[in-house]
C-alpha positions as CSV (number, residue, x, y, z in Angstrom):
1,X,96.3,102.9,87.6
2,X,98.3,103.9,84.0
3,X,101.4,105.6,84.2
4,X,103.4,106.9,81.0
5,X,107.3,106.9,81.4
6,X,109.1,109.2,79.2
7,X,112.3,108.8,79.1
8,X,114.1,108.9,75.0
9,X,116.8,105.8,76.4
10,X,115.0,102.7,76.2
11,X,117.2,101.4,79.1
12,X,116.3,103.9,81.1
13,X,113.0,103.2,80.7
14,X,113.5,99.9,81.8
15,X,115.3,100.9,85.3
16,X,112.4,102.9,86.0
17,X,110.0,99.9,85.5
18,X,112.3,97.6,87.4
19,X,112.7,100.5,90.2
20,X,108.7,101.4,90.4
21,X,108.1,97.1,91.2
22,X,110.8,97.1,93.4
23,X,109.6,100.5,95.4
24,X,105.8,98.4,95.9
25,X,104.2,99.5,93.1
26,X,103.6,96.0,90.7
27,X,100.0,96.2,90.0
28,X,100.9,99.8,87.7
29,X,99.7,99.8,83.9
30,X,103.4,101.0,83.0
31,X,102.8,102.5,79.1
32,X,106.1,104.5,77.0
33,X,107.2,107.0,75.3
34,X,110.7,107.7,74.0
35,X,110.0,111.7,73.7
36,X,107.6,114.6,74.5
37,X,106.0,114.8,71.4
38,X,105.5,110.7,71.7
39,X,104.5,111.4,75.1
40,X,102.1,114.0,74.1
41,X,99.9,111.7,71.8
42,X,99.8,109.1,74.6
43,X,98.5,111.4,77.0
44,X,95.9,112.0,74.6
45,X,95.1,108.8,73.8
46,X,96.2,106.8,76.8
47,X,94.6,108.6,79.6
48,X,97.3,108.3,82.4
49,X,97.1,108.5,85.7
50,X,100.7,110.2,86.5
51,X,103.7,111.0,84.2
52,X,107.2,109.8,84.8
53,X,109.2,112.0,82.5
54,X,113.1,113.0,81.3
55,X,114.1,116.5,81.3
56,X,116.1,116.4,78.3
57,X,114.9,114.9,75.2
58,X,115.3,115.4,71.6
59,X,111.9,116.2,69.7
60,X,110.5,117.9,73.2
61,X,111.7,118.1,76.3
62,X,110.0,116.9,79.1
63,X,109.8,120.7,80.5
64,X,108.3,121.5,77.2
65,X,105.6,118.6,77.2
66,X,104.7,119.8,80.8
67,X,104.1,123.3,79.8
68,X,102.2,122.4,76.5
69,X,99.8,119.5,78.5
70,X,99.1,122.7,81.6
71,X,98.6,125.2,78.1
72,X,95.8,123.2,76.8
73,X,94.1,122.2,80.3
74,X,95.4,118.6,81.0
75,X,95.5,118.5,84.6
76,X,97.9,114.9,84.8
77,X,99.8,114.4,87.7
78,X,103.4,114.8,86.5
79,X,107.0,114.3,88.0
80,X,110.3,114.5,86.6
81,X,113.3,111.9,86.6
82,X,116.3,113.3,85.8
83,X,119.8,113.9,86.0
84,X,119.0,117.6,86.1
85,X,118.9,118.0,89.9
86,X,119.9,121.8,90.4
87,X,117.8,124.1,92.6
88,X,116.7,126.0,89.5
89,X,115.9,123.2,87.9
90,X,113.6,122.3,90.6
91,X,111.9,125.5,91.0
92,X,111.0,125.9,87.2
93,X,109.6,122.0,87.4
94,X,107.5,123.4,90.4
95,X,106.6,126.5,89.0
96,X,105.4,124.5,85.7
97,X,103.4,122.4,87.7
98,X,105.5,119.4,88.4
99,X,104.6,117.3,91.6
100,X,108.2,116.3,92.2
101,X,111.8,115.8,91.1
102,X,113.5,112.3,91.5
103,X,117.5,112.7,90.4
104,X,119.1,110.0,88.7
105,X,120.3,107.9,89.7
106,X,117.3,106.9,92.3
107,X,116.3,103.9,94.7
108,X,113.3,102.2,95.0
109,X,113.0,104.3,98.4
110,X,113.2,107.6,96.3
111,X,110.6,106.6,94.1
112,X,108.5,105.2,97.3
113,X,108.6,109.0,98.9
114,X,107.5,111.1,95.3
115,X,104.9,108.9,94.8
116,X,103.6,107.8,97.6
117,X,101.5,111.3,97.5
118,X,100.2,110.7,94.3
119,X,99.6,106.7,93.9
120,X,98.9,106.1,97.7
């Protein structure tokens, strides 16, 4: 199973691969991008299975990319990891078709009860 994490800190990319092997989840094909634009390509030519993605991003945001990837019919699962944690926040991620919300900073147990939906 391929999974793109978008996240424009390369660190940060990093924790979330770290935090996704420590939650369980070590036989993922982890693939990057550092912003939505980036991210958008790789969707295209990648193929994920599920998006990990930042809120806020130069280039395009990851509320942005989610709206433009529903706009032209690409059905990929998609969560958001972010500091951006308000209830607003969360309700436009839903409305937008986001399957969760993990706030930074997260636990491998956080990560464990988003995806366990989606990855099984």
């Amino acid at each position: 199973m391929k999974v793109l994490i978008v996240d424009d800190s390369r660190v940060m990319r990093q924790i979330v691969t770290r935090t996704l092997r420590q939650a369980g989840y070590t036989e993922l094909d982890l693939v990057e991008a550092s912003n939505g634009l980036e991210a958008y390509d790789v969707v295209q030519k990648e193929s994920p299975d599920l998006v990990l993605c930042d809120w806020n991003m130069p280039e395009m945001n990851g509320y942005d990319l989610l709206k433009s990837l529903r706009g032209r019919g690409h059905e990929v699962p998609f969560g958001f990891v972010t500091s951006e944690s308000t209830h607003e926040m969360r309700d436009k991620a839903t409305t937008a078709g986001a399957l969760f919300l993990v706030a930074k900073p997260f636990t491998p147990e956080d990560f464990k009860e988003a995806l366990s939906p989606v990855l099984g």
